[in-house]
Wavefront OBJ file of the C-alpha trace (Angstrom):
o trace
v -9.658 13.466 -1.239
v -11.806 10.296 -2.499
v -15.443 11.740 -3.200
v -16.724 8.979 -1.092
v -14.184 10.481 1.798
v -15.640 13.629 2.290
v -18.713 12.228 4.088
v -18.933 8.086 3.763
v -21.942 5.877 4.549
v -21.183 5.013 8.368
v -22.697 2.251 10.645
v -23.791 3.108 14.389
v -25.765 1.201 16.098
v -27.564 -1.048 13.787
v -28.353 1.958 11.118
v -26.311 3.208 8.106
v -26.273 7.197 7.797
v -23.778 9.504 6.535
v -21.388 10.866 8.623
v -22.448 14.139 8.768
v -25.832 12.584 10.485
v -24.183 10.585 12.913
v -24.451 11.584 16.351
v -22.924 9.539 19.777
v -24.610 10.687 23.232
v -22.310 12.991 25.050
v -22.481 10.602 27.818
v -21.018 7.939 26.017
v -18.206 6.248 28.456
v -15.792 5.741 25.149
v -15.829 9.318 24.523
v -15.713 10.228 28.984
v -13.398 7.526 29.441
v -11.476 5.901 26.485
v -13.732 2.821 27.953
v -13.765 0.854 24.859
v -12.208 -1.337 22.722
v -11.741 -0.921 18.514
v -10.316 -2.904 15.230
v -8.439 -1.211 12.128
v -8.852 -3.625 8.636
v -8.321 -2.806 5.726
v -10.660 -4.069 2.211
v -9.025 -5.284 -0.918
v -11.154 -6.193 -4.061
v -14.030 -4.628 -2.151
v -13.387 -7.342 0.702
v -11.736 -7.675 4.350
v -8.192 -8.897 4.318
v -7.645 -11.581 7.288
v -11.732 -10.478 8.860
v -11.127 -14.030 11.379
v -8.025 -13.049 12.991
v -9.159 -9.121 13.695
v -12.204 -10.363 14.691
v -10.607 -12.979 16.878
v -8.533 -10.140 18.538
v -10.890 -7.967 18.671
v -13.436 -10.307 21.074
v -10.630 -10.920 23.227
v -10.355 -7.604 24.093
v -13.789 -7.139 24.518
v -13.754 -10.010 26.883
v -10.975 -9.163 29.104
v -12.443 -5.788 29.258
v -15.347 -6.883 29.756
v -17.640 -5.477 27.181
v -20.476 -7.029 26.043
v -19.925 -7.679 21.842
v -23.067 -7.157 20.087
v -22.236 -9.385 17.534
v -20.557 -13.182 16.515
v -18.087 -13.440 13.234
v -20.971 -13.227 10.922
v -22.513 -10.100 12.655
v -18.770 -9.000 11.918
v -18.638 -9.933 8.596
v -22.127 -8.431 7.618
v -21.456 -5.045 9.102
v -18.090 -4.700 7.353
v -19.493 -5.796 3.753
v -22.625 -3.518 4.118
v -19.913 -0.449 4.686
v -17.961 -1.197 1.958
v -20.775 -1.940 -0.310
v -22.582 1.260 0.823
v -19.676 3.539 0.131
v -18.971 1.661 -3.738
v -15.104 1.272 -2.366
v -12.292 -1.199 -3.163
v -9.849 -0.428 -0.885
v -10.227 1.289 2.182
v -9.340 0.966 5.339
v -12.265 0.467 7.786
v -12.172 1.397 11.609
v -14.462 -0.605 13.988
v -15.115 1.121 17.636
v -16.977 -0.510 20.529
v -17.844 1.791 23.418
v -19.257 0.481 26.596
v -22.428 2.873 25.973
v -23.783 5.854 27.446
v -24.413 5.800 31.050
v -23.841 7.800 34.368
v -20.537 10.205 33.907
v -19.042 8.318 36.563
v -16.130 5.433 35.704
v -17.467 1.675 34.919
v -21.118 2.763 35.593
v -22.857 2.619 32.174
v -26.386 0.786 31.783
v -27.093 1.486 28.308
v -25.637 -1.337 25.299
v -22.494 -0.532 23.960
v -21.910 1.653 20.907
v -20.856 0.382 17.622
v -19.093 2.940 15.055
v -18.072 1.853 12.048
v -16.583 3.967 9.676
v -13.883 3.839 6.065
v -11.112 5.994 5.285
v -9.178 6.336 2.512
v -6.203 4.412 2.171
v -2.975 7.129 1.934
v -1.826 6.800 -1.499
v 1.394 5.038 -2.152
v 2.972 4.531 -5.455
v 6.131 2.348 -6.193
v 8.635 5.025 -5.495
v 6.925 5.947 -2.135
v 7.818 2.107 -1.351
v 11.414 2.409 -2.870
v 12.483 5.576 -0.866
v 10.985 3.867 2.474
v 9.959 5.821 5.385
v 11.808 7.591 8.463
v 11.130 6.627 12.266
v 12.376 8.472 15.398
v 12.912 6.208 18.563
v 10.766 8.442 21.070
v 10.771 7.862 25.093
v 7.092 7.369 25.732
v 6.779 3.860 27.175
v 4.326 1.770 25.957
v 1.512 0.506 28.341
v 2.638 -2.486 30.490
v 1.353 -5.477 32.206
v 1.484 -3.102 35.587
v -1.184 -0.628 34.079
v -2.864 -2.174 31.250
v -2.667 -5.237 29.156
v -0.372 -4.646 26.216
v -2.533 -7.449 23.961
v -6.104 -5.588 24.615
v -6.253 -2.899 21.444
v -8.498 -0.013 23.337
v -9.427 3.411 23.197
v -6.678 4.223 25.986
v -3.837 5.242 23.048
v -2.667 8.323 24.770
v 0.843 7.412 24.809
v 0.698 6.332 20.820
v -0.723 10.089 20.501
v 1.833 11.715 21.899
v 4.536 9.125 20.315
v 3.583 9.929 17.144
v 3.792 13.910 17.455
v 7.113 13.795 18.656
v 7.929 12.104 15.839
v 6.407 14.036 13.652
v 7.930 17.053 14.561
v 11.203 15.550 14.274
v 10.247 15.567 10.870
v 9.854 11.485 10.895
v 7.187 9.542 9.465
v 6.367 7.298 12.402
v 7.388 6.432 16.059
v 8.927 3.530 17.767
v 8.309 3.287 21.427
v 9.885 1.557 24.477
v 8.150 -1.122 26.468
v 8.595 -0.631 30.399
v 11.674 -1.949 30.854
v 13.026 0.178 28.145
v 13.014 -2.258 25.335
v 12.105 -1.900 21.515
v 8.082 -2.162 21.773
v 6.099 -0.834 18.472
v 5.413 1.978 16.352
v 2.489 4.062 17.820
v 0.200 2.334 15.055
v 2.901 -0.518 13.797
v 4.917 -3.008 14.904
v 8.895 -3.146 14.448
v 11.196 -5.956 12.493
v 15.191 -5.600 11.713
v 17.513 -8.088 10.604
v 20.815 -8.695 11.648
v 22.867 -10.881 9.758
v 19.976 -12.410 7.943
v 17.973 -13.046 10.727
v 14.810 -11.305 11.317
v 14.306 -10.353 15.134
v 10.794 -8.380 16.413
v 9.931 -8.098 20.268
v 8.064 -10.840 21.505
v 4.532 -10.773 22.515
v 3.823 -9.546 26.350
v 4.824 -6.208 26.004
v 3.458 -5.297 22.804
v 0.168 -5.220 20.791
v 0.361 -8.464 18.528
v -0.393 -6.863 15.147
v -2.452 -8.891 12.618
v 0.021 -8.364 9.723
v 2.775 -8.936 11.853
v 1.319 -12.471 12.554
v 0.763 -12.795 8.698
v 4.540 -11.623 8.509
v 5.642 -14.135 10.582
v 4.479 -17.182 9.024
v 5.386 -15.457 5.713
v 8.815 -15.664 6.823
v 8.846 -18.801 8.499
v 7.528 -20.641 5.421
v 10.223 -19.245 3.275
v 13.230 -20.349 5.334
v 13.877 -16.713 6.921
v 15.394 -17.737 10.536
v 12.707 -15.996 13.099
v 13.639 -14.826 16.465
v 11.282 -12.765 18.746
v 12.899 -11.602 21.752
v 13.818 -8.333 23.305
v 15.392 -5.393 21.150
v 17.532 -3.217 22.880
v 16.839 0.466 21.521
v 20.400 0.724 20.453
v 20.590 -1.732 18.176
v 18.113 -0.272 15.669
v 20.136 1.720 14.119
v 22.730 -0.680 13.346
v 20.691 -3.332 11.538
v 20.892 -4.447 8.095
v 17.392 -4.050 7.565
v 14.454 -1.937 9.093
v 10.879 -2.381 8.476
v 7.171 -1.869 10.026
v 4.355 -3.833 9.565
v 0.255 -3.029 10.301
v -3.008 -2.736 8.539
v -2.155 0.680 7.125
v 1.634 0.326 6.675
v 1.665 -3.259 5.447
v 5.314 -4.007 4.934
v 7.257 -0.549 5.016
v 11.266 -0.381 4.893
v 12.290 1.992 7.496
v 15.075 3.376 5.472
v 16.199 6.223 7.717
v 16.428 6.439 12.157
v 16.744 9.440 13.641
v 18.511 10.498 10.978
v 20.584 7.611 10.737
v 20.826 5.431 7.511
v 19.890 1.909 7.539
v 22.086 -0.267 5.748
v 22.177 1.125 2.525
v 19.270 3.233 2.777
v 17.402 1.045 0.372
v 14.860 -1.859 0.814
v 16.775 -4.809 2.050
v 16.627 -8.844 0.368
v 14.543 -10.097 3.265
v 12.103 -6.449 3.395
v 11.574 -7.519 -0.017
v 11.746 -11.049 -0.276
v 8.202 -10.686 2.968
v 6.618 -7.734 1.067
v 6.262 -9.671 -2.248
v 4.933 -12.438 -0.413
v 2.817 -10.538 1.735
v 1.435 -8.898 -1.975
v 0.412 -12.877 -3.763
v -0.974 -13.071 -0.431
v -3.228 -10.451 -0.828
v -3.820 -11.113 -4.691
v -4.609 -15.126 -4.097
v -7.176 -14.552 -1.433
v -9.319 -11.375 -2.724
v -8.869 -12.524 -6.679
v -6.228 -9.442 -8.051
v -4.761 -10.315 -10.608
v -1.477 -7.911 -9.407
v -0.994 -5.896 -5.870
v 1.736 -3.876 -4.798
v 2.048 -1.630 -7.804
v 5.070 -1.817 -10.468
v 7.843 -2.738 -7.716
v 10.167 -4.899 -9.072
v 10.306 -7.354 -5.627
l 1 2 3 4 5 6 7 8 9 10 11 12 13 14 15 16 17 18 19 20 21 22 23 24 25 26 27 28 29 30 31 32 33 34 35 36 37 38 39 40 41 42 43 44 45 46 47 48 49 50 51 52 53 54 55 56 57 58 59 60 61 62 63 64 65 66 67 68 69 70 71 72 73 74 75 76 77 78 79 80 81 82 83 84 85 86 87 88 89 90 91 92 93 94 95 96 97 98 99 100 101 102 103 104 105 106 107 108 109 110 111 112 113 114 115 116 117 118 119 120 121 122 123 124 125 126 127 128 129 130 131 132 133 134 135 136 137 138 139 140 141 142 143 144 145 146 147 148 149 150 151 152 153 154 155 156 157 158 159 160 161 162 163 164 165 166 167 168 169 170 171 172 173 174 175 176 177 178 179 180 181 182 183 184 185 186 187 188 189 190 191 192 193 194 195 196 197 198 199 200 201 202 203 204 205 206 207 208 209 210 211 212 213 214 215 216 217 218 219 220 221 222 223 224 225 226 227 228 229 230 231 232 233 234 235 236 237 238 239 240 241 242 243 244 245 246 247 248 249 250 251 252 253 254 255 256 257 258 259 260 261 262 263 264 265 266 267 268 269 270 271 272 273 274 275 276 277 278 279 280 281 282 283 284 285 286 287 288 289 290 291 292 293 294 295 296 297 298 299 300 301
């Protein structure tokens, strides 16, 4: 593990302290209640990679669930530069929790302000061959939330169902899951979102029923600009396994070929032309807006 890792410089609640020292009042309604609302970036070069659009999502989830944010986009941006500055990291990935506060143990009663936790982690290392070999997913039957119990679009503490996605999966010896919406459509991967392509056209499930990923946005216009025919529209579970291509997107993953599904082989079992064509685009992405000279390792893209 990263030195820094074992016990990182951490902001709560206006102060910086080490991990290890930080303490959040049993009372807290996030911890009670999964009453909160959170954000997932990730630093390259020492600096936030798309900071407007996760703050962006992350207010409107705070105001549909009607939390106060103690902060506005430079609040943001100051907070996430004095953890990464504090630690002495380049890349990391950087978790950002807002709790309603401590308060009452009794639901939406909480008088105190909300809690801010923001803490890095280490970003799981990842070398060209890692990329090359791809990952496996296993298409689990936990739905994801739906318009009926929960908006889809707010990103909250509520992530039950991703929990217990992502342990099935993992002991079906897969890498990641890929849940159903409501209706028993292709939704997302318990901390992803899902893309195929079917005779070289990339498909992902529309907005409404999933959590709109940053990267998949950023994967979307990637695609768009060079000529790859988008649709987004319902994915019937079935037809996963027979696509051409498989891949996952998010903060963490950033493009990822899905090489194997429950044990079935995706096309050849190799990165696919478009996987590649979006992940080398989604790299001089990353390289022209923090200053790297090179990202994404010695893959030949």
């Amino acid at each position: 593990m990263t030195a820094w890792a074992e016990n990182p410089a951490v902001y709560l609640n206006g102060k910086l302290m080490r991990a290890n020292d930080a303490r959040i009042s049993p009372f807290d309604h996030g911890f009670l209640f999964g009453d909160g609302v959170f954000e997932t970036v990730r630093a390259y070069g020492g600096r936030v990679f798309e900071s407007s659009a996760h703050f962006e999502r992350l207010a409107h989830s705070a105001q549909v669930t009607d939390i106060d944010l103690p902060f506005e986009k430079d609040g943001w941006d100051a907070i996430l530069d004095e953890v990464v500055r504090a630690n002495g990291i380049s890349d990391a990935i950087l978790r950002v929790t807002i709790s309603r506060g401590a308060g009452p143990a009794l639901v939406g009663h909480s008088n105190g302000p909300p809690t801010v936790l923001v803490f890095p982690r280490p970003v799981p290392p990842r070398g060209p061959a890692d990329w090359e070999r791809g990952i496996t997913c296993a298409l689990v039957d936990v739905r994801t939330r739906s318009h009926d119990h929960l908006n889809p679009e707010i990103k909250c503490l509520s992530y039950m169902s991703n929990v217990l996605a992502l342990r099935q999966a993992r002991e079906r010896g897969a890498d990641e899951a890929i849940m159903l919406n409501g209706k028993g459509f292709v939704a997302e991967g318990s901390v992803s979102n899902v893309f195929g392509v079917w005779g070289g056209t990339l498909i992902t499930p529309p907005e409404g029923d999933i959590l709109p990923g940053v990267t998949r946005a950023v994967v979307l216009e990637l695609a768009r600009a060079g000529g790859v025919q988008v649709e987004e529209k319902p994915v019937a579970a079935g037809r996963l396994v027979a696509a051409d291509e498989l891949f996952i997107t998010g903060t963490g993953w950033e493009v990822m070929p899905v090489t194997f599904l429950d044990g079935n082989q995706i096309g050849n079992g190799q990165p696919g032309p478009v996987t590649r064509s979006l992940y080398a685009a989604y790299c001089r992405r990353i390289a022209s807006e923090h200053g790297i000279e090179h990202w994404g390792g010695e893959l030949e893209l």
